[in-house]
MILUMKOL-268138 format. One record per residue (C-alpha): residue number from 0; x, y, z. Coordinates in steps of 0.25 Angstrom, whole numbers, plus 5000, padded with zeros to 4 digits. Each point is the difference from the previous one (the first is absolute). Example, Ala and Ser with C-alpha at 12.3 -4.5 7.8 and 13.67 -1.06 7.14 Angstrom:
BEGIN
 torvex   xx   yy   zz
      0 5049 4982 5031
      1 5006 5014 4998
# end
This chain:
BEGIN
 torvex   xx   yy   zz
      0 5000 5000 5000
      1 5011 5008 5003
      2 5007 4998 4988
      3 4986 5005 4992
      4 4998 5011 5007
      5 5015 5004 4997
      6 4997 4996 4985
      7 4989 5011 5001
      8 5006 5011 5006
      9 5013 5000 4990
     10 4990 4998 4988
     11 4997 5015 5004
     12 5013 5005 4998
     13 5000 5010 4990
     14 4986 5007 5001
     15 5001 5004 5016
     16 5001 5014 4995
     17 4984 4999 4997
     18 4999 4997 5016
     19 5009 5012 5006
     20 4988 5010 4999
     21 4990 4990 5003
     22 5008 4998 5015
     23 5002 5014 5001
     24 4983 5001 4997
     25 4998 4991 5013
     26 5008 5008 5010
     27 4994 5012 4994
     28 4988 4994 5000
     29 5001 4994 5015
     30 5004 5013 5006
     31 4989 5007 4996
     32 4991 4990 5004
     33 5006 5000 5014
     34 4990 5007 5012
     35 5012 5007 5007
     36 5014 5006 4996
     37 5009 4990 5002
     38 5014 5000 5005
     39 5012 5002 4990
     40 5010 4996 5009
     41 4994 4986 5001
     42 4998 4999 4985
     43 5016 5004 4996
     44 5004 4989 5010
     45 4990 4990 4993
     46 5007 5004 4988
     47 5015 4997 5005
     48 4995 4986 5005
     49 4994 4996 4987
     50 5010 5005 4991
     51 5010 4994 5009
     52 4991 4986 5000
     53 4999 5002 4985
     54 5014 5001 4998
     55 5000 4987 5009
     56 4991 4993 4990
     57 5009 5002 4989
     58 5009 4994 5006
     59 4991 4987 5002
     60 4994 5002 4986
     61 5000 5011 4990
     62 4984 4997 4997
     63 4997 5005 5013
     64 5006 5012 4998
     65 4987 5006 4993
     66 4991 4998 5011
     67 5009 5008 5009
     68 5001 5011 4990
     69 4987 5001 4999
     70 4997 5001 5014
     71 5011 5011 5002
     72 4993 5007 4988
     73 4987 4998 5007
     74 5007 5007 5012
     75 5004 5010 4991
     76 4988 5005 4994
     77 4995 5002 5016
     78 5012 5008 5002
     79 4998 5008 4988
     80 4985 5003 5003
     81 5004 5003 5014
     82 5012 5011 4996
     83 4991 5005 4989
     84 4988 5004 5009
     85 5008 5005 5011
     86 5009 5008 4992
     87 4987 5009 4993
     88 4995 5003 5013
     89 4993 5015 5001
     90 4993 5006 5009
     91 4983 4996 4999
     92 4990 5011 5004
     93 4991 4995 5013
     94 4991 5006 5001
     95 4987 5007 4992
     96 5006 5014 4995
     97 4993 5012 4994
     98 5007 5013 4996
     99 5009 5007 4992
    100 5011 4989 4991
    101 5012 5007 4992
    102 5008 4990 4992
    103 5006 4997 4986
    104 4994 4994 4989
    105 5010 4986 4997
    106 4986 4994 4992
    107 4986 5003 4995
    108 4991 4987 4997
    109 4985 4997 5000
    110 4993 4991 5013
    111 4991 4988 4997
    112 4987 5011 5002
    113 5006 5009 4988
    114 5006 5011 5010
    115 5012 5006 4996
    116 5009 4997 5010
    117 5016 5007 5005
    118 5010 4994 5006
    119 5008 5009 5009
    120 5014 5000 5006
    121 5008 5011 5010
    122 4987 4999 5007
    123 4997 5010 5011
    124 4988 5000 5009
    125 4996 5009 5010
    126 5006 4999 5014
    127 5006 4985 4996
    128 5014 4999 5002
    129 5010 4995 4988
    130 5002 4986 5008
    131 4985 5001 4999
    132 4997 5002 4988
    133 4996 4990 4987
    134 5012 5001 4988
    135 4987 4998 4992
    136 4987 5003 4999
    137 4990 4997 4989
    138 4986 5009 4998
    139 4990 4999 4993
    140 4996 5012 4994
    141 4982 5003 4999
    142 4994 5010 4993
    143 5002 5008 4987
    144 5014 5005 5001
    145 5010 4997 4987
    146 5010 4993 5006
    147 5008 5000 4987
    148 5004 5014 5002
    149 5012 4995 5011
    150 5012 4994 4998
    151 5009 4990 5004
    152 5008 5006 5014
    153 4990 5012 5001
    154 4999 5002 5012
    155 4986 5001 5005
    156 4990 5004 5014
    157 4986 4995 5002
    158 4991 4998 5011
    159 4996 4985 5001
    160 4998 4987 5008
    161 5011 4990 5002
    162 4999 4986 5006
    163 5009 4988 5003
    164 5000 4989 4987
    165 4988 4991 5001
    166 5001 4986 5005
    167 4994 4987 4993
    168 4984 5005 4997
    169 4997 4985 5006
    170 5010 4990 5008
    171 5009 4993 4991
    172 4997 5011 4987
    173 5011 5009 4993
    174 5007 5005 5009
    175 5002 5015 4995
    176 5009 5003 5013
    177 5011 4991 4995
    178 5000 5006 4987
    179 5000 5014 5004
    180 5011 4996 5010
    181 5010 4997 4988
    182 4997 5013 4992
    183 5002 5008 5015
    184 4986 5007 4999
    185 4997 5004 5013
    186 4985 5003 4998
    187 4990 5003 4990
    188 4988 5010 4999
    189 4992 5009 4992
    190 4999 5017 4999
    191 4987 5007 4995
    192 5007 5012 5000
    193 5007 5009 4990
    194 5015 4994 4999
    195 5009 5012 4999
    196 5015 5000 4997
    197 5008 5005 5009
    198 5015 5000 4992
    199 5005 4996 4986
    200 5004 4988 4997
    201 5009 4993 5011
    202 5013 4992 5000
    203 5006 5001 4985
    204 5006 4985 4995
    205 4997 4990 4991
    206 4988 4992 5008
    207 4992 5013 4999
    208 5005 5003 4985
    209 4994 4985 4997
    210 4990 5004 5007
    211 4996 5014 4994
    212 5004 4994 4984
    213 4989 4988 5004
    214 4989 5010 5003
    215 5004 5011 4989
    216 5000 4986 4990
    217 4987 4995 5007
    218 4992 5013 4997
    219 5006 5002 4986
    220 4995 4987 4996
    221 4987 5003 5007
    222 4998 5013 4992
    223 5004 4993 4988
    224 4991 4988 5000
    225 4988 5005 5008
    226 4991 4989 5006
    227 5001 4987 5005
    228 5011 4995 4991
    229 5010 5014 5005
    230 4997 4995 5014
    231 5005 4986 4996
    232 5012 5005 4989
    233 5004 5008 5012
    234 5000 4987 5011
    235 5008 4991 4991
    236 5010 5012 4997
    237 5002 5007 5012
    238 4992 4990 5012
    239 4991 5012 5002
    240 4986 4993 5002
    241 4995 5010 5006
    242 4990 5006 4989
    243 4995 4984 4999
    244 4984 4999 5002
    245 4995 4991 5008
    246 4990 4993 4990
    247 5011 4997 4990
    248 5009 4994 5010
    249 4989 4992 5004
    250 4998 4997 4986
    251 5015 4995 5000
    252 5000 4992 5011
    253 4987 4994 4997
    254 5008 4995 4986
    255 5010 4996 5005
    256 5008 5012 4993
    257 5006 5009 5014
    258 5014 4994 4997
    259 5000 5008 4989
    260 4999 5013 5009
    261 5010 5000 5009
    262 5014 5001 4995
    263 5005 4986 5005
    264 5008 4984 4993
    265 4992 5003 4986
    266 5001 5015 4999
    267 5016 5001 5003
    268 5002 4985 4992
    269 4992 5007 4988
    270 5007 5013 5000
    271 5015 4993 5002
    272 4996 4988 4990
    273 4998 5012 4990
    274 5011 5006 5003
    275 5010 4990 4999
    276 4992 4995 4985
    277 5003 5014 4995
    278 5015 5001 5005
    279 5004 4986 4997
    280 4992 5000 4984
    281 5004 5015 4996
    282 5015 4995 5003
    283 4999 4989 4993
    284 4997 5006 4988
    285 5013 5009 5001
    286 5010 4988 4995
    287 5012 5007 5005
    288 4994 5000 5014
    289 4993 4988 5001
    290 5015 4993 4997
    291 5009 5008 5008
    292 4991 5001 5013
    293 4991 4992 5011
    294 4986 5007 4994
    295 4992 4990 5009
    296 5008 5005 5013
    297 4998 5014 4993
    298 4986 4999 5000
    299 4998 4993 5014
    300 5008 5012 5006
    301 4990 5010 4993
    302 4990 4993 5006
    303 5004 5000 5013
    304 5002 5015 5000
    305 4987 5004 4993
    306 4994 4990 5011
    307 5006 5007 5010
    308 4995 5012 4995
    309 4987 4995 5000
    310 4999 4997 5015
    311 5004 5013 5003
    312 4991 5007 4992
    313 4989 4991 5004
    314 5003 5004 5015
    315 5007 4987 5003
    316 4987 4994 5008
    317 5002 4986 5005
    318 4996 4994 4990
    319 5007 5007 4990
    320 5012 4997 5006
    321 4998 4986 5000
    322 4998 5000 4986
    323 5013 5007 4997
    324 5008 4989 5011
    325 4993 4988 4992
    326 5004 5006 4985
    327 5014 5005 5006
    328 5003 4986 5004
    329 4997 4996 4986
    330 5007 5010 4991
    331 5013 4994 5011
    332 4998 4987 4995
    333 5000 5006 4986
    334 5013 5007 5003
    335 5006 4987 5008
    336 4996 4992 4986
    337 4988 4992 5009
    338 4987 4998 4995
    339 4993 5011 5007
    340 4986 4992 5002
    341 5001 4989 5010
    342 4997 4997 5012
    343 5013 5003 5006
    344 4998 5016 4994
    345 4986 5000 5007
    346 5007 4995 5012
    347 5009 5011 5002
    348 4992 5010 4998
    349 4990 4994 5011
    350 5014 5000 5009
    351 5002 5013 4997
    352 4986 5007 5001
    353 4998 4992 5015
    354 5015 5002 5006
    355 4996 5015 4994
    356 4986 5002 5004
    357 4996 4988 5010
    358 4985 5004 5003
    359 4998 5001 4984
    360 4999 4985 5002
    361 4986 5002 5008
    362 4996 5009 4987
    363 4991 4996 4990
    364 5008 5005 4989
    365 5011 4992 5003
    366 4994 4988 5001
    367 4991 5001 4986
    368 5013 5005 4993
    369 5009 4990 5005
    370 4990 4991 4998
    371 4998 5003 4986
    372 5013 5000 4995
    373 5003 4987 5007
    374 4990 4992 4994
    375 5001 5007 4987
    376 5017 4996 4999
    377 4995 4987 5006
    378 4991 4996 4989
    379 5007 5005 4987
    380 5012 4995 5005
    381 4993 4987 5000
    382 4994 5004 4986
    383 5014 5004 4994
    384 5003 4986 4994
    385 4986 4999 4995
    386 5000 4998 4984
    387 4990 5012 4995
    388 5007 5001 4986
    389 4987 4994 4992
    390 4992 5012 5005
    391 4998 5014 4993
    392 5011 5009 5005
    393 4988 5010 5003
    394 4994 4992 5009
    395 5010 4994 5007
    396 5002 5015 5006
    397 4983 4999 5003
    398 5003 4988 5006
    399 5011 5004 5010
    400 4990 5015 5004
    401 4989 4988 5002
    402 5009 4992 5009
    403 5007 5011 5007
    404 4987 5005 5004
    405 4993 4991 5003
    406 5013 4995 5010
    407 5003 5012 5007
    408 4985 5002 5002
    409 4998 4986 5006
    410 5013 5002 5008
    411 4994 5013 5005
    412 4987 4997 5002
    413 5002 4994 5013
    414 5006 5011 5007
    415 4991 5009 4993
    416 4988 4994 5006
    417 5007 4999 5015
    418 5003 5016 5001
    419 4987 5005 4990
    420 4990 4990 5002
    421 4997 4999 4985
    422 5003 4991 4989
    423 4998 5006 4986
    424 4996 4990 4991
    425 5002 5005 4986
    426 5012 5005 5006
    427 5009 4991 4987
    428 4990 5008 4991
    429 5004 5014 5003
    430 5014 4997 5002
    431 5000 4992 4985
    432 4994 5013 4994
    433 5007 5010 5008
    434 5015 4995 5004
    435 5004 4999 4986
    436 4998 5014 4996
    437 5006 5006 5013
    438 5013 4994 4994
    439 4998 5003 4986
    440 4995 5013 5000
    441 4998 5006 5014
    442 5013 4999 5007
    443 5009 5003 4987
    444 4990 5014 4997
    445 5002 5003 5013
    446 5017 4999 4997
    447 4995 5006 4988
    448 4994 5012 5005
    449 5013 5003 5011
    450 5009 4998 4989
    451 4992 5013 4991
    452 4998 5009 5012
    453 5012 5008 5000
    454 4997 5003 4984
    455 4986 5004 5004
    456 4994 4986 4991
    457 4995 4992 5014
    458 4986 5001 4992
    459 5002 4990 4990
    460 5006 4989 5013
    461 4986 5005 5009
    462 4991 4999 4989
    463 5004 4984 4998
    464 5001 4998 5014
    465 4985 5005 5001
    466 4995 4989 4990
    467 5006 4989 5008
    468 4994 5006 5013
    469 4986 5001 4993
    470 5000 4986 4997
    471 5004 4995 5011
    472 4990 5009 5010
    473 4990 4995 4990
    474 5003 4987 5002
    475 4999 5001 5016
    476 4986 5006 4999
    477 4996 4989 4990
    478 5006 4988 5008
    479 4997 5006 5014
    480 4984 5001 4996
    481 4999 4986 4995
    482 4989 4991 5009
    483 5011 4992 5009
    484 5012 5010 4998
    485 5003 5000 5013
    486 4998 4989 5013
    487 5003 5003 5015
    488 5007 4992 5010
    489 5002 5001 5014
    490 5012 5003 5008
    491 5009 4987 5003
    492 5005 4997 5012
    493 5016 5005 5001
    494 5005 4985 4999
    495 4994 5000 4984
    496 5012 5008 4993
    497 5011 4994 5007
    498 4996 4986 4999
    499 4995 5001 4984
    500 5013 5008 4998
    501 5012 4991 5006
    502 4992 4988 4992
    503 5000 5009 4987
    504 5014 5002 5003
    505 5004 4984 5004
    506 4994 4994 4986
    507 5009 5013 4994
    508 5013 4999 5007
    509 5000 4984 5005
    510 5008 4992 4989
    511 4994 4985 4999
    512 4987 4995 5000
    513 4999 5004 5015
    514 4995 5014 4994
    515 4987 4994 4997
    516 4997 4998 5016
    517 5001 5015 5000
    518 4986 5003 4992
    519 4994 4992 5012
    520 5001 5014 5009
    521 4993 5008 4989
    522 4988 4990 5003
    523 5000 5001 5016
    524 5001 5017 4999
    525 4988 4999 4991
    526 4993 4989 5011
    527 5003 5011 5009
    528 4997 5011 4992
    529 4986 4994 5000
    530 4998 4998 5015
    531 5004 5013 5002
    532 4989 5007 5009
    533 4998 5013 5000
    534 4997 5007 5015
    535 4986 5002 5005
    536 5000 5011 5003
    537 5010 5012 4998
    538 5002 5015 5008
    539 5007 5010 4992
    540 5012 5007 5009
    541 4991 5013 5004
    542 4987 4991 5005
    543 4993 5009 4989
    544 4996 4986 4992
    545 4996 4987 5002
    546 4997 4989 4990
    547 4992 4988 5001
    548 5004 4987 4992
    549 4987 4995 4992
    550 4994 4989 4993
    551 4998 5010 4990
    552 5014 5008 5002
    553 5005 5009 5011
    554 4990 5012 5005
    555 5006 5013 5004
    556 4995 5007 5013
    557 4999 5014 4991
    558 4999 5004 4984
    559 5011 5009 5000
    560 5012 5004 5008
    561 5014 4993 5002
    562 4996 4995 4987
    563 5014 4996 4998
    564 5002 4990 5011
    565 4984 4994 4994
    566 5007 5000 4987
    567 5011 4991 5004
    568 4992 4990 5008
    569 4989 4997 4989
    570 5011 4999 4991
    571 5009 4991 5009
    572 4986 4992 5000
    573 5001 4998 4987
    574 4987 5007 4998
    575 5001 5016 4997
    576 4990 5006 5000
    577 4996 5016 5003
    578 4998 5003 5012
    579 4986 5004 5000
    580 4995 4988 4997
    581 5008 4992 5009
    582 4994 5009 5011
    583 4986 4996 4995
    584 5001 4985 5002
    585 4995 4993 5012
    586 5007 4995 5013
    587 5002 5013 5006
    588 4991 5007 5010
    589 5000 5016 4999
    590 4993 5008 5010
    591 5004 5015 4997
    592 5017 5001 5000
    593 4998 4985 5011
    594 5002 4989 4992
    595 4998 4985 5005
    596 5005 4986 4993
    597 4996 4988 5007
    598 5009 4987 4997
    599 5000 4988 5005
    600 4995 5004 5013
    601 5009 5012 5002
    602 4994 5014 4998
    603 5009 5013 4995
    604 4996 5013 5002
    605 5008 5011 4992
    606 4997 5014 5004
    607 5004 5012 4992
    608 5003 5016 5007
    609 4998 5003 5013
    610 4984 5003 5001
    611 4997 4987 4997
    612 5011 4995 5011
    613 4994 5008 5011
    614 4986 4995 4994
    615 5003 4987 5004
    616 4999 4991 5011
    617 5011 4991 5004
    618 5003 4992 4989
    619 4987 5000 4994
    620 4999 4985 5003
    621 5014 4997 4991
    622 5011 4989 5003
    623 5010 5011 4993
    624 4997 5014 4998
    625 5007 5008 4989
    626 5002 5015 4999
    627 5006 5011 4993
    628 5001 5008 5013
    629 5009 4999 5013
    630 4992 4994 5010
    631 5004 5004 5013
    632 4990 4993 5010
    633 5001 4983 5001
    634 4989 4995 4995
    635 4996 4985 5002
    636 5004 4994 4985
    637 5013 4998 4992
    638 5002 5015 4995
    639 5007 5004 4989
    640 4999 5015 4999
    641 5009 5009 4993
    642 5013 5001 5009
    643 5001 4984 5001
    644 4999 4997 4985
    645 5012 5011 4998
    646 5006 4990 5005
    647 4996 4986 4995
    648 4997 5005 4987
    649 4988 4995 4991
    650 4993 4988 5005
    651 4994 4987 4995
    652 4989 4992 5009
    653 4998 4985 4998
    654 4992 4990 5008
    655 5008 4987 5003
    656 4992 4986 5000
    657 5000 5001 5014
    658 4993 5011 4999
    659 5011 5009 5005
    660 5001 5015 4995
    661 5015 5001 4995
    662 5003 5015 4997
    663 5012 5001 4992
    664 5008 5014 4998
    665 5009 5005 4988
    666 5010 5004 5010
    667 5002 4986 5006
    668 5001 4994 4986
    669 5010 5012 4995
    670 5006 4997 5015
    671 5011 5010 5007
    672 5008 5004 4987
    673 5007 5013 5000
    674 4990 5006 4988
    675 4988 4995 5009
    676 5002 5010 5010
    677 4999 4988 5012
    678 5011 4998 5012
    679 5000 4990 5008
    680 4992 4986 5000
    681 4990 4998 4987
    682 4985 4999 5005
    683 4994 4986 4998
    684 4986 4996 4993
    685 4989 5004 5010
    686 4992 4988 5003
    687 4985 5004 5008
    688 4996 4986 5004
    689 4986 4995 4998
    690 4997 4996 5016
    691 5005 5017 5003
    692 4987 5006 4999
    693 5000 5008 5013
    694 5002 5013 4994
    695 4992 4999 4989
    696 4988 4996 5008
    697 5003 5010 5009
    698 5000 5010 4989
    699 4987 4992 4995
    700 4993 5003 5014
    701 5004 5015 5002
    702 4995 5005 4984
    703 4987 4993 5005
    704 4999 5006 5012
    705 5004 5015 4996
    706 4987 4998 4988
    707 4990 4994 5010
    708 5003 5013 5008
# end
């Protein structure tokens, strides 16, 4: 046995590279996952033990050696998550703010409810110290004002409100904290007053040169090409989305078509494939050149720079810069004389992007690109010895649009449906029709159209790329109105992902035919994906909303407000609907702003503003009473007013099959993280037990007596 396990191991020899960034994903991975900080003292020293036990292990036999690696990797990854968090810390605003802001302008972008929004650095608020005070703030700006008039480092005054970052909108949910954590924004907010600025442009360099040639781009294109395709021309171009309407993204998520939108893999591999066609086939037509010098290294070096530039100019968003790691790993390769698509470039560029940028790993852009490309080198390098000579050379290149799409859909579609909960399903159609033309004529117009602008000719390069644009908006608002477009999932318990992935990954990387025990995992994440249950009932972080899970979907305590927390839940039930109509189904007992939901024996009052709080008697008869004001007086009932869930975040109620009410809190899923805001011990599930009904017959008894009076 030993000797076949040995046989195994060194069979493997040759294609560890593919495993490197799949160890360093699970110590990433396991560290995030974890409810406390742990202690990096003790992870080092666990470090220098196995390295030293591996080393041991070599000695024995060099097939072990492997495993060890991979375990210090593992290690690794932990430590690199670990340096990374810590080493981004910034001061997080604690409290609930309101007064003047003054900052500088280091990004304008448009929020999820189409508010133009401003992100601000060299922040200073009133009588808050520096040590204090956010390095960022993000706001959201209501009302009329043309925000397009500022540029990048003014530096500008308005009167506003200011918050700490959000936690999970429900226990276990996205955890916005986290992410704001990683780009050090300290709070986010809104102003309904006039912005004013307060100083001309701040802190001369290049960032803000970028910056201010993006937006000066931006709106050039804009004015150029007015309408939805401008707003689109100028996203692919410049990054700038923030003239996107709502109803056409919509439509280009609902197709299947978003990708095409932000500047990520396909836009950077489009734009540098292009480039390095045109260097390598105009020198080859010059024969003194083509003899004397490297015109494939050439062309491979002018990609990289154009590419460059394009992540620059772009604003050099996450995304973006994974894009440029993954295409600079490959234009190497072209320079080392590799092939540049294998499995072993995709790899690199994984190790790069998460030694980088560990939290990326938690991203939903990472994992559909990486995704994407893996399976996509996967499968036609296992179609590169495959005969296609009797076919037509025209459709041979249909052929390989058909496959790519329909590959990197599949491999997407997964991760996709996890963070989105949607599956497009004539996703492959759009993409067919559209994809194609972004390469052909989108992208290279675009080259077009920079390459005339200094001869006053970009016109002629806008006017092709507007064409393309048309067609391919047109073919989002056809696909995304077809009966069936578009189906909803809910949300998968956290285990999903990383079980389907690492067996995606083992029946990629594993050589033999143990690779086929691999695709078994897919099938158990899709048996837990299933089984999945969604929470009972949910309390939004505020105690202004409540909703009810249904036989005929989740009802809502009221038809509007926090309609971005009810937004996420019935989307995260796989059932989105507006919120109107959710308020309107039954399960949920209103009485003026008292609302009651009975389940399973346990009865729920929340209770909104303070005139209905002072209105009501005890508890009102409720086993757990839900506010969005402090309640200072005990009462006779689990309470949940407005200073406890500051602290333990949203909530989910579910009744156990013992009839126990387990309460569970965002803050004890997120646990004592130094983005969550929580010291000391992390709180555990609350559990009200069926036989402790003291004090809810208490509270019973006095709301009868105080009516019989």
């Amino acid at each position: 046995m030993r000797a076949v396990i040995e046989d195994v191991l060194l069979a493997q020899r040759g294609g560890l590279i593919g495993w490197v960034p799949v160890c360093l994903a699970i110590g990433i991975g396991a560290y995030f996952g974890l409810p406390t900080e742990p202690d990096f003292a003790a992870l080092a020293m666990g470090g220098i033990i196995l390295a030293m036990a591996g080393l041991a292990a070599r000695i024995v036999h060099i097939a072990y050696t492997p495993i060890f690696v991979a375990v210090v990797l593992i290690l690794t990854g932990f430590g690199l998550a670990q340096w990374r968090t810590h080493s981004v810390e910034a001061p997080v605003l604690g409290f609930r703010y309101y007064g003047p802001i003054e900052g500088r302008v280091v990004n304008i972008d448009r929020s999820a409810s189409d508010a133009t929004r401003l992100t601000l650095d060299q922040v200073v608020l009133a009588r808050m110290s520096p040590a204090r005070t956010p390095d960022r703030v993000r706001v959201s700006v209501h009302g009329d004002q043309v925000i397009t008039t500022f540029q990048p480092g003014d530096l500008l005054i308005m009167t506003g409100h200011l918050s700490p970052p959000a936690g999970p909108a429900e226990p276990g949910g996205f955890d916005f904290q986290r992410h704001a954590w990683f780009l050090k924004l300290g709070a986010v907010g809104y102003t309904r007053t006039p912005i004013l600025r307060l100083d001309a442009p701040q802190g001369a360099g290049w960032r803000f040169w970028v910056f201010s040639t993006r937006m000066t781009l931006s709106n050039a294109v804009q004015d150029a090409m007015p309408g939805d395709t401008g707003a689109f021309a100028a996203a692919i171009m410049t990054g700038d989305r923030s003239a996107m309407g709502q109803a056409v993204l919509a439509d280009l998520r609902a197709a299947n078509l978003a990708h095409l939108l932000a500047i990520s893999g396909l836009h950077m591999g489009l734009l540098t494939g292009f480039i390095f066609a045109v260097v390598r086939y105009g020198l080859a037509v010059i024969p003194g050149v083509a003899l004397r010098f490297p015109t494939k290294k050439i062309a491979a070096v002018c990609a990289l720079i154009v590419g460059a530039f394009y992540l620059a100019l772009s604003g050099g968003n996450v995304a973006t810069e994974r894009a440029f790691v993954m295409v600079a790993v490959m234009l190497v390769a072209v320079l080392l004389d590799r092939r540049a698509l294998t499995l072993r470039a995709v790899a690199m560029a994984a190790i790069i992007v998460l030694v980088w940028q560990p939290e990326a790993l938690a991203g939903p852009g990472f994992q559909m690109s990486f995704a994407a490309t893996t399976a996509l080198v996967f499968v036609f390098g296992a179609l590169r010895h495959l005969d296609m000579t009797a076919l037509p050379k025209w459709s041979r290149a249909v052929l390989s649009v058909v496959i790519s799409s329909f590959v990197a859909g599949l491999a997407t579609a997964p991760f996709a449906a996890a963070h989105f909960n949607q599956i497009a399903h004539y996703g492959l159609i759009a993409n067919v029709l559209s994809v194609p033309l972004m390469g052909i004529l989108v992208m290279p117009a675009a080259v077009l159209a920079l390459c005339l602008a200094p001869f006053g000719l970009w016109q002629v390069g806008l006017w092709l790329m507007d064409l393309g644009l048309r067609w391919i908006l047109f073919v989002a608002e056809h696909v995304a109105g077809l009966s069936g477009a578009l189906s909803h999932v809910h949300a998968p318990d956290p285990l999903v992902l990383p079980v389907l992935t690492f067996g995606l990954l083992w029946f990629v990387l594993w050589r033999g035919r143990g690779r086929f025990a691999g695709l078994a995992l897919p099938v158990i994440a899709g048996v837990l994906w299933v089984q999945t249950d969604r929470p009972r009932l949910l309390v939004a972080d505020n105690g202004s909303l409540i909703g009810v899970l249904t036989d005929n979907g989740r009802a809502l305590s009221k038809p509007s407000g926090s309609g971005f927390v009810a937004g996420i839940w019935l989307e995260n039930d796989g059932a989105p609907v507006a919120q109107d109509i959710a308020a309107d189904r039954a399960g949920i007992y209103r009485q003026g702003r008292v609302v009651t939901v009975e389940m399973a024996g346990w009865r729920i009052v929340q209770v909104s503003g303070k005139t209905a709080l002072a209105d009501l008697n005890g508890c009102g008869g409720a086993h757990v009473l839900i506010s969005n004001q402090v309640i200072d007086a005990p009462r006779p009932c689990e309470v949940f007013d407005l200073a406890r869930l500051r602290d333990t975040g949203s909530l989910a109620l579910d009744v156990s099959e013992g009839g126990d009410l387990q309460v569970t809190s965002a803050q004890s899923v997120v646990g004592a993280r130094p983005w969550s805001g929580q010291q000391g011990g992390v709180q555990d599930v609350i559990i009200l037990a069926r036989s402790d009904t003291k004090r809810a017959a208490e509270a019973t008894l006095l709301t009868q007596n105080s009516t019989d009076q």
